[in-house]
N, C-alpha and C positions, 0 to 999 in steps of 0.2 A: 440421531444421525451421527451427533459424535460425543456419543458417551462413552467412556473410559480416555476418551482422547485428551491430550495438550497443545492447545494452538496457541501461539506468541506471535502477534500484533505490533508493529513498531507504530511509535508513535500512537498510540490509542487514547490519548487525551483527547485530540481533537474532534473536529464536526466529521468527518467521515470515520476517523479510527475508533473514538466510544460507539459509534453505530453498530460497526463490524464485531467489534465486542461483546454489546450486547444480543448479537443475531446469534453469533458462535456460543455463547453462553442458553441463550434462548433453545438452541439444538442439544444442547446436557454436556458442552463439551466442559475443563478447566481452561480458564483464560488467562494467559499472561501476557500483560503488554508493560511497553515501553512508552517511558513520557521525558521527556526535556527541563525545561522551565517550570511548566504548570503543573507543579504538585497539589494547588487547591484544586481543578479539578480532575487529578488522575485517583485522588482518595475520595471525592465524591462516588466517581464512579465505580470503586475499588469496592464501598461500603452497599450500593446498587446490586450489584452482580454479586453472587450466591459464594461462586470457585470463580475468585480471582484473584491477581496476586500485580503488583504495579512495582514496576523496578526505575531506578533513574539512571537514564542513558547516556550519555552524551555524542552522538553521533557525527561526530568529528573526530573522535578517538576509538583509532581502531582498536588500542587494550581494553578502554573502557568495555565497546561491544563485545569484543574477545571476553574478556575475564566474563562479565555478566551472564552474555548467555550461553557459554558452553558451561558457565555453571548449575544451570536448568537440567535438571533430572534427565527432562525427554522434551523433545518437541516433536508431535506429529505433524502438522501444518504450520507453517511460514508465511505470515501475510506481511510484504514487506510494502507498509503505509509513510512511513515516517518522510517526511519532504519540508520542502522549504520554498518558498517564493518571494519573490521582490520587484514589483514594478518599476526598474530602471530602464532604461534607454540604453542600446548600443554605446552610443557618441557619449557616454557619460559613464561608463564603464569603468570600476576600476579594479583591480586585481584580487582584492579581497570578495567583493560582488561576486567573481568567480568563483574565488575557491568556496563561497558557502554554500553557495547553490552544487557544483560539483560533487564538495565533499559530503552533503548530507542527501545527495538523490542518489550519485551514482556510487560512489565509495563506500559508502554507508550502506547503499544496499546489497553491495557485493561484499562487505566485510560482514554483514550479518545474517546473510546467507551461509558464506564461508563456517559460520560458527554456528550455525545451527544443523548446518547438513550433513557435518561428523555423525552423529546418532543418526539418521536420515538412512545413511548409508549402512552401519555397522547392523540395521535391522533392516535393510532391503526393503524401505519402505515408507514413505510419506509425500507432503503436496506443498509444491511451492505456490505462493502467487503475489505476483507483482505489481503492482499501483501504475499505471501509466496515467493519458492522459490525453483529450482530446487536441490538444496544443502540442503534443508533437508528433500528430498524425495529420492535422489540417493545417493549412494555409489563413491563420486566425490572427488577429491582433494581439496578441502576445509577447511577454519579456523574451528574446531572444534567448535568451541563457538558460529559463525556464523551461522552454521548448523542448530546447537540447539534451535536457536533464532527461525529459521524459519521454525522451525518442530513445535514450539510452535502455530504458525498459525493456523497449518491447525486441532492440538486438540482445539483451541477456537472457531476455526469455528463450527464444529460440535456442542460442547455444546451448544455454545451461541443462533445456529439456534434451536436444543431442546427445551431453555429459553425461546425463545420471537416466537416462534411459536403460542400462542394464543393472540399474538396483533399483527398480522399480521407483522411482520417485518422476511424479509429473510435476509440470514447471507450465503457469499460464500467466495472463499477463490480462488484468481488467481495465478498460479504456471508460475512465467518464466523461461526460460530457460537461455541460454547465450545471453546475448544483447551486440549489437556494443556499447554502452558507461553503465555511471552509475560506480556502481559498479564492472562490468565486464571490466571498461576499462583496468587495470592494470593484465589482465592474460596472461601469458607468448603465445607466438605465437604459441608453440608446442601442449599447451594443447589445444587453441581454434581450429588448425588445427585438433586434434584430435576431437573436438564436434563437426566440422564439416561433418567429413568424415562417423562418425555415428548416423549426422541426416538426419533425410527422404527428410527433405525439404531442408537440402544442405549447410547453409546459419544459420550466428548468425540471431537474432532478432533484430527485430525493435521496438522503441519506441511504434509507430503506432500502431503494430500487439498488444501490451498489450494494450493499451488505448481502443483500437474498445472492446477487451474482456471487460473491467471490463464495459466500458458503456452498453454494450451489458447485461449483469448480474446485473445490475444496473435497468435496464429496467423492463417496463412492459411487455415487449418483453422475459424476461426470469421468468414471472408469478410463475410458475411450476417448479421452479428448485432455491433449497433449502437446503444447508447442504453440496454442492456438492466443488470438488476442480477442477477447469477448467487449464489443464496444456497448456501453449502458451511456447512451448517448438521446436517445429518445428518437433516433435515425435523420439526421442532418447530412 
């Protein structure tokens, strides 16, 4: 499904991003992702995957982003994962808490966007997709700021597929819900038993279950579908 392709994953170290990695690797694509801090396991996974290639990011610095990946040959697809989280409190907020969360969900995503959609364009053609999140599309107990972050998602989605609508490049936007690790690992037992009890399908998410989506939307296989936000939520 995406063999001769190059898809770049931010953040692919982690519990949701080596999944998507190895989904897109699993399809015949090359994988390049981006990792942070955790070099011991972005070269685990580096030595896993067949065609892959692990760069270190820093996603705070827009030259960092800049220089790295517009130095990438090609990128077909754009999975922009890389995020950040911090269970603080409003009332206890203090200005740097901001800008991490800010500048690694939404700056970061729009700076490495910005740098990969050069090629995108010059060949009339490839697929963005975005990381959103069921915390800033519901009414959830949630870090306010994280929320925010990922409400930011789903308005960039929309524009951006507007923007690059006439060079053929689609732009979507995947919403998870509660996943058995990641970020979700640290939620109190009460609450995940309540996400349970009122979702349809019973059961947190799986790694799995977001990976099939974004490759799925990634595809040619989702031609026709553009601008949209695909919630993998288990229907709450």
């Amino acid at each position: 499904m995406f063999k001769g392709k190059t898809v770049l994953v931010t953040g692919g170290s982690g519990y949701l991003g080596a999944e998507i990695c190895r989904a897109f690797a699993g399809y015949g694509a090359e994988v390049v992702f981006t990792y942070g801090k955790h070099a011991k396991e972005a070269k685990t996974l580096q030595k896993e995957l067949k065609k892959s290639r692990a760069i270190q990011v820093d996603m705070r610095s827009v030259k960092d982003i800049t220089d790295k990946i517009e130095a990438l040959p090609r990128v077909d697809v754009l999975v922009n994962n890389a995020g950040a989280s911090a269970a603080m409190p409003l009332a206890l907020l203090e200005e740097e808490d901001v800008d991490l969360m800010l500048d690694v969900n939404v700056k970061g995503m729009i700076f490495a966007t910005r740098a990969a959609v050069r090629g995108m364009i010059r060949r009339k053609a490839g697929a963005i997709i975005n990381m959103g999140s069921l915390a800033g599309e519901r009414m959830l107990d949630v870090p306010a700021t994280y929320a925010a972050s990922k409400a930011a998602a789903s308005g960039f989605t929309l524009a951006l597929a507007g923007e690059l609508k006439r060079f053929n490049i689609r732009v979507n936007c995947v919403v998870p819900g509660m996943m058995e690790g990641g970020v979700a690992k640290g939620i109190p037992d009460e609450l995940r038993k309540h996400f349970i009890e009122h979702c349809a399908v019973g059961r947190s998410g799986k790694a799995t279950d977001v990976a099939e989506a974004v490759c799925f939307l990634a595809s040619d296989k989702a031609s026709y579908i553009n601008g949209q936000k695909l919630f993998v939520d288990g229907g709450v």
